[in-house]
N, C-alpha and C positions, 0 to 999 in steps of 0.2 A: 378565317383563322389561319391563314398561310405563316402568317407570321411565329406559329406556335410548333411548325415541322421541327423543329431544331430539339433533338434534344428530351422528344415527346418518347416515351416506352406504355406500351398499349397492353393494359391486362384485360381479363373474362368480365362479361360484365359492363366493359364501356368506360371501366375507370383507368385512369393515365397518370404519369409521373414523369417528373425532371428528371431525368440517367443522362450525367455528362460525366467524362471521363475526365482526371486531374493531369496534367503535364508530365511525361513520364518523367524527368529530371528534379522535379519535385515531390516526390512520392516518400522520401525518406523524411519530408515536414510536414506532410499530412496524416490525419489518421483514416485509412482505406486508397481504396486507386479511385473511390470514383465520387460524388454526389450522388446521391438518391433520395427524392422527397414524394410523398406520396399529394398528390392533386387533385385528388377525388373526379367523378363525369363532369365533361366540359359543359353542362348546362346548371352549373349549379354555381350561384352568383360570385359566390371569390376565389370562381379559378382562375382569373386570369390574374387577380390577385397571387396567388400562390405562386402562378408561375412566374412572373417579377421578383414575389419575393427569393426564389429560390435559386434563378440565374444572379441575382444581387449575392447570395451564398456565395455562388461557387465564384464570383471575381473576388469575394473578399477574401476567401479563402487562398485562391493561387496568389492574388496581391501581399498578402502576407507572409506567405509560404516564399517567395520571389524574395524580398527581405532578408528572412533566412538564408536563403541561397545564397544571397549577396554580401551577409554579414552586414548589411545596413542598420544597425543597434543603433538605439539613443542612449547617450549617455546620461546615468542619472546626477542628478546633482540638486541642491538642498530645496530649492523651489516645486522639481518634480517628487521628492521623497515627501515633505508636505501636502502633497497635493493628495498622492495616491494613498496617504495614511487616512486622510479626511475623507476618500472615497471610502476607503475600508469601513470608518465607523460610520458615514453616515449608511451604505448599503445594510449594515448591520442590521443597524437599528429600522430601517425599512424593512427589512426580511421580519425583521421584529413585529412589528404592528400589523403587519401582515398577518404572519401566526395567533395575530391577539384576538383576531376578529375571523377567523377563519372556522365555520361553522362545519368542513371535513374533519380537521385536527378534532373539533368535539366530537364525533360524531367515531374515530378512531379509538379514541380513550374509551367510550361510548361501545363500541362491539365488543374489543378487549372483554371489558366489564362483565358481557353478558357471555362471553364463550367462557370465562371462569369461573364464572355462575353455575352454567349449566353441565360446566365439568364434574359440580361438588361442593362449589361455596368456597373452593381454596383461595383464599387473598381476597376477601369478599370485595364488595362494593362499596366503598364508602363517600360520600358527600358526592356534588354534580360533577360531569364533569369538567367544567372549567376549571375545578378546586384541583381535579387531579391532575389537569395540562396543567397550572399552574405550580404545584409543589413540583414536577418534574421539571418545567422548566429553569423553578430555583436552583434544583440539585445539579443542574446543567451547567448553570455559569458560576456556581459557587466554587466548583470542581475544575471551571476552564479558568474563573480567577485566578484562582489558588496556586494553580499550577505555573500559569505567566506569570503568577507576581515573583513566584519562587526561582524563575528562569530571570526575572530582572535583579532580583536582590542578591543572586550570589553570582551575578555577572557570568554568566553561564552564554558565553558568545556561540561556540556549537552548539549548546541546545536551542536557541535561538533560530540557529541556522536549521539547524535539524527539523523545526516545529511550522517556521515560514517562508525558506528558498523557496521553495517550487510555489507557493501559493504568493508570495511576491510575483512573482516572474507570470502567472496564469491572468494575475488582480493587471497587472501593468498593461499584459498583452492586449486584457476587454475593454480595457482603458485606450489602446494607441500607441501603447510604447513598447518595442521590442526591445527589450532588456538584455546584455549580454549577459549568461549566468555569470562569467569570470567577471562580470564588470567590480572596478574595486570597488565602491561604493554599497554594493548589494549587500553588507551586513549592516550597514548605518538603514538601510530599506527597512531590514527584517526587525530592527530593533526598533523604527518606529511603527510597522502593523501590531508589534507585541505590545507597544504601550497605548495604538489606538483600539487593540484587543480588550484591554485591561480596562479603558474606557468605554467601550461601547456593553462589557458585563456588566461594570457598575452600574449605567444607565440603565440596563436590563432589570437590576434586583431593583433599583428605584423603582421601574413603573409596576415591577411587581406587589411594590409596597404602596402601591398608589400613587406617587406622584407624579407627575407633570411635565415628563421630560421629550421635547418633541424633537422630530427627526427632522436632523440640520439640511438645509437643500445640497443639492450633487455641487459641489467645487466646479469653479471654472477650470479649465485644465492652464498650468503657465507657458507664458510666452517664451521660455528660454529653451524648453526642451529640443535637440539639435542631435543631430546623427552623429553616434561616435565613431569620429574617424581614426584613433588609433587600434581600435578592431575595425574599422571596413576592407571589406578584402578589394587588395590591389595587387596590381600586374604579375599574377600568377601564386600568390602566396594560399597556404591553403589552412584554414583556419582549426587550429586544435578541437575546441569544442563545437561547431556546427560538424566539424568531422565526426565526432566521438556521437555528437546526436542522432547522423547518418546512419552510422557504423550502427548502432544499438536499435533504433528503428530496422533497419534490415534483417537483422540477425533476429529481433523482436525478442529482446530481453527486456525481462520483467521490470515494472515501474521501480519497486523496492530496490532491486540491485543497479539499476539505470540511475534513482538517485544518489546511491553510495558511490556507485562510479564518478559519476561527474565530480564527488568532491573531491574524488584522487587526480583527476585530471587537472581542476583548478590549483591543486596546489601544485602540481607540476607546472602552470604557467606563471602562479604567484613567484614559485623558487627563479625560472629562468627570465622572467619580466620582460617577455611575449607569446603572444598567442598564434605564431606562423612555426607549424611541425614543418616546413621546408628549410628552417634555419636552425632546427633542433639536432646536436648532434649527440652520438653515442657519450663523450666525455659529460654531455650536460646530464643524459640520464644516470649517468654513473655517480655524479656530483650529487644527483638529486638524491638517490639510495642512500649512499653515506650520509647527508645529510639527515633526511628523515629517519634513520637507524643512530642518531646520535644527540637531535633535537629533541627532548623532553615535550609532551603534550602536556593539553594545558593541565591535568590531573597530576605534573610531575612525575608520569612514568613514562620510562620510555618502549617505542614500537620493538615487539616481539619481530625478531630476522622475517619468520612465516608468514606475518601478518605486510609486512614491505613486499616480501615475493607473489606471495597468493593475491593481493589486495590490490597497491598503487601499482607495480609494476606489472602486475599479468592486467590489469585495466589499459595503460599506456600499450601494452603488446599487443594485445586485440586488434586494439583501434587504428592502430601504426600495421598492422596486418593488414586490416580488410582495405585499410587507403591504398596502398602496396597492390591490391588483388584485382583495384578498381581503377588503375592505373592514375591516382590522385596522388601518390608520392614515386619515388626512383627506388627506394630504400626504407626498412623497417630498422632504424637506431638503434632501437629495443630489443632484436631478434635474439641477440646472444648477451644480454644482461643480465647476469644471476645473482642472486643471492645465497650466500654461505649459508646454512641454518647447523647451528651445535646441537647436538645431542643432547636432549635435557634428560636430566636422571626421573626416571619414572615409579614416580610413589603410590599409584593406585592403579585400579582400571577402571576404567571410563564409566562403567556401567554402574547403578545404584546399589548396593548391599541389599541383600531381604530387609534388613530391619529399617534401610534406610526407605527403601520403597514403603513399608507398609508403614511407617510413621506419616509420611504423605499422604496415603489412602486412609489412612485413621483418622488425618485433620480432615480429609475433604469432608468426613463424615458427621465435623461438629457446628456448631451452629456460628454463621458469620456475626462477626461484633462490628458496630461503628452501621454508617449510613454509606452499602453500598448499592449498586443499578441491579436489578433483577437479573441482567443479561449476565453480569461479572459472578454471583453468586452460584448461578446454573454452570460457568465455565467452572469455578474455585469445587464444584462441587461431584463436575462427570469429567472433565477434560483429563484428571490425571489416572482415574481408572481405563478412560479409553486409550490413553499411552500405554498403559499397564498391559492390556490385552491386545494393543493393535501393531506397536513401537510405532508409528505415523506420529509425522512432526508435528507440532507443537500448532502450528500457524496455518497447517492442514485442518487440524479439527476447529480452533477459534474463530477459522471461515464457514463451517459445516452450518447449511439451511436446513430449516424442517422436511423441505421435499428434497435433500440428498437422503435420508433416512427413510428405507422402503424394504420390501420383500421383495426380497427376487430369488425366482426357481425354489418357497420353499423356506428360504434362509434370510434374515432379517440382516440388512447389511445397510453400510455409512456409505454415502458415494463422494469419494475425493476428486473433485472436477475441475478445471480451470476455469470452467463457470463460475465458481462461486470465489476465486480469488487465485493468488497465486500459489503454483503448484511446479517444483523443481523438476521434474522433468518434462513438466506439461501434456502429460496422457491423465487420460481419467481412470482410475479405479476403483472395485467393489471389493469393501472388507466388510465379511461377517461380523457380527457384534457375539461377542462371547457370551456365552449364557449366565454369567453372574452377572451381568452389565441389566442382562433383562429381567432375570430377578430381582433384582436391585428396582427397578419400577421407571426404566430412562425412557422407554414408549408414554408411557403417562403421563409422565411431565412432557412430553412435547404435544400429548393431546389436547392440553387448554394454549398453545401458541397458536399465532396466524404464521401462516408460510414466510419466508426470511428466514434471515440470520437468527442461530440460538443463542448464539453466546454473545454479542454486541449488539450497540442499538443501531437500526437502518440506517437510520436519520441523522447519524453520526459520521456520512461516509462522506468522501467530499463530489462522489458525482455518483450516479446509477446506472444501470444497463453494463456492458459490457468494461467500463471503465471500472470496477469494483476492485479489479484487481491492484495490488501496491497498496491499498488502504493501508491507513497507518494506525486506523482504530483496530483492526486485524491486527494487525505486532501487539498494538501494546497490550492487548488481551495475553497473550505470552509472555512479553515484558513484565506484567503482573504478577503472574504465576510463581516467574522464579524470582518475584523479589518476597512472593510469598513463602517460596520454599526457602529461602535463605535465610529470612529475618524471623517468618515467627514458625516455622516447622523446624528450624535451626538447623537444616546440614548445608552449613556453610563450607565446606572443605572445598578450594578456589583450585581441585585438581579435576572435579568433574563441573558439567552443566549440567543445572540444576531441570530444564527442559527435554536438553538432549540426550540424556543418560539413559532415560526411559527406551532409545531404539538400543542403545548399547547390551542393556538388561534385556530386550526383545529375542533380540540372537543371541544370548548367552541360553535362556531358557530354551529355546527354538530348538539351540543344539544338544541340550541336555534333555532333550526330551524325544529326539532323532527328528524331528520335520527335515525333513530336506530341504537343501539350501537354495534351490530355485522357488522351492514353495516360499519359503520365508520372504526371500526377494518379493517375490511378487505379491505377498501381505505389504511389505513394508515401501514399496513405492522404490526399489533399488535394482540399477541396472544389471541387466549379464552380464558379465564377466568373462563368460568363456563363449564361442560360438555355440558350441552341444547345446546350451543354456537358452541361446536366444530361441532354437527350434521351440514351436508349439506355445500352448498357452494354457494358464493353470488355472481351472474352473472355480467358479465358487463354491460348490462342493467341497472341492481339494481344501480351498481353503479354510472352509466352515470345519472342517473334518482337523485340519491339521491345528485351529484356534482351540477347541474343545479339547485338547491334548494337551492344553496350558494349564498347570494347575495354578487352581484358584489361590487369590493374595487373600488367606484368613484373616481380618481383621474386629474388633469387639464392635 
């Protein structure tokens, strides 16, 4: 077995594993520094299988990653955009018949059933369960129809982009094709996974109605697809966006704001129509700012001053920074590009009114109408009391797993992790649950769930493990909320956030009630401010002690 030294890491026991380390120059297009697969004892018949397959890993992984480096993109173009829509609906529909026949999925529906049983009879049991894989899987694509179809009919191009950039660009990558994000073409991409989306639902409600619809073979890939060379990097040019991807994997900024990033960058290379920051000068970003502060969105409103400084230009500074730091550019263009912002006359404060708060906790407490997911109703129904009592954002609790909610030292507390998704400052923290939350019966209800997510479905995420986080089925559980507090709880007034308001009203009570302001902070997931502040650390005690001092929001 000489031939197995390379590469072999020796655990207790006799069991072994592939540990190669990734090319240090590479590392900002991989996820980790290294490969590791577990091999199981070398007498056991497909180790040496394993260990093939898993050097086969890591060359594909740096041969790809190398591409990257290189800005070696295919360019897409109408043969390759066909091809990867047909991969889309036909994998679909394979994932599909897979699930149709998949005796765990029954057998899932099947525990569910019996742990709600034995909770109390709540939500009883009704018919087998393939009847209940089957209605949810109806409500699944009647709900993912609905909503593409309504992103095709009112030609809605950024929510298009919004819905399938990054899942174009992932579908292409498994396919062979490294996609530039700026590539131009990549909205004609997104608009055709959305109408091969559309098609592989409808196929879905057919076979659910019984018919006969079979899953088409995988597509030859076309013969035209060819490396685009007006992004391949040449003789020293340094590419805008494999920079920005660099820069953002280093820093390891979150998936969510990594995606909103990239779109401000594309559009900085859309406006100066190229993609080499060695040719970018200070006049261009200045052109760009005027520009995007006078250009109407497609909504016909135009970019708030704040929204240009905070958003596309501190994205472009970053990125033009950390190149700067890494000695990839001579000069940051961006360093000193500001934005004016006018003083807007201020008609409210930020925070919710009492009446307006307890109109919210008065709705969470009536009964939902229409056909929605079990998960959305538990969020519509505890997420805006947990704001109420915790000010923690919005996309903090909508991540919240059954096993972040536990007792510790005593006190019954929510644990806000970056385990369970993304978290702004990315430290974990333990917040007490205030005692009307528990009276209220929130323990109960999580006692007939299995471990996951409370308030989303699992199986809604686009990948598992440590990748959870950036989930977009997380936002829109938020999303939700405040299109519920606006349309049918009605405090429409477009001077607060309908989500956000809840930490604003956190520290208005906070201070009205004397908590100290480092306690507060450290309920509400916000940094010190002052050095005195950062000394020490505030117990859960502290802050059980200082939540109980919140008086309760009376509602009927």
């Amino acid at each position: 077995m000489g031939w197995l030294v390379k590469h072999i890491q020796n655990h207790p026991g006799g069991r072994k594993s592939f540990r190669r380390l990734y090319p240090p120059h590479l590392l900002p297009y991989l996820s980790g520094t290294q490969l590791r697969v577990s091999l199981g004892r070398p007498d056991s018949a497909d180790f040496h299988e394993r260990y093939a397959k898993a050097a086969r890993q890591w060359e594909e992984d740096v041969a790809l990653a190398e591409k990257k480096h290189a800005g070696s993109f295919v360019a897409l173009d109408g043969p390759t955009i066909l091809h990867l829509a047909a991969a889309f609906h036909a994998e679909a529909l394979e994932e599909d018949e897979q699930a149709r026949w998949d005796a765990d999925e029954r057998q899932q529906f099947k525990a569910i059933a019996v742990r709600v049983d034995e909770a109390g009879g709540v939500n009883s049991w009704a018919g087998s369960e393939r009847s209940r894989w089957a209605t949810k899987a109806r409500e699944t694509q009647e709900a993912a129809l609905a909503s593409r179809k309504a992103l095709k009919a009112t030609g809605d191009l950024q929510g298009v982009l919004d819905e399938w950039a990054d899942e174009s660009l992932l579908l292409a990558e498994a396919r062979g094709f490294l996609v530039n994000p700026s590539d131009p073409l990549l909205p004609e991409l997104c608009r055709a996974l959305n109408d091969a989306a559309i098609l592989a639902a409808q196929d879905r409600l057919k076979r659910l109605e019984g018919e006969d619809v079979p899953t088409p073979a995988a597509p030859e890939p076309p013969a035209t697809a060819a490396p685009a060379k007006a992004v391949r990097k040449r003789g020293g040019e340094v590419l805008l966006m494999p920079t920005f991807e660099a820069y953002a994997t280093a820093q390891g900024i979150s998936e969510g704001v990594r995606r909103e990033w990239r779109k401000y960058i594309q559009s900085l290379i859309g406006f100066v129509g190229h993609d080499d920051a060695r040719r970018l000068t200070r006049d261009d970003v200045v052109a760009w700012r005027d520009h995007l502060q006078v250009t109407p969105m497609r909504n016909g409103a135009l970019r708030k001053p704040v929204t240009v400084r905070d958003k596309y230009i501190t994205a472009l500074r970053c990125t033009l920074t950390w190149a700067k730091e890494e000695k990839r550019l001579e000069e940051n263009v961006a360093a000193d590009v500001r934005v004016r912002i006018p003083k807007e006359a201020k008609t409210r404060d930020k925070d919710f009114t009492m009446d307006e708060a307890k109109a919210i906790l008065q709705a969470s407490l009536e009964a939902p109408t229409g056909r929605l997911s079990a998960p959305y109703v538990r969020a519509r129904r505890w997420i805006p009391w947990l704001c109420a009592y915790s000010g923690a954002r919005v996309n903090e609790l909508s991540q919240l797993r059954k096993e972040d909610i536990f007792e510790s030292d005593g006190v019954w507390v929510m644990q806000i992790t970056p385990d369970a998704g993304t978290v702004k400052t990315r430290d974990t923290r333990l917040v007490p649950l205030h005692p009307h939350i528990l009276e209220q019966g929130f323990l109960g209800v999580l006692k007939v769930l299995g471990s996951g997510p409370i308030f989303y479905e699992p199986q809604n995420l686009r990948s598992t493990g440590d990748k959870v986080k950036g989930s977009r089925h997380i936002k829109k559980v938020g999303e939700r909320l405040a299109e519920w507090v606006r349309k049918d709880v009605g405090i429409a007034d477009p001077a607060i956030k309908p989500n956000h308001a809840w930490r604003h009203l956190f520290k208005t009570i906070s201070a009205d009630v004397g908590i100290e302001e480092k306690v507060a902070d450290a309920i509400q997931g916000h940094a010190a401010t002052t050095t005195g502040r950062k000394y020490g650390k505030v117990s859960v005690q502290a802050k059980a002690a200082a939540i109980e001092r919140l008086p309760r929001f009376e509602v009927s």
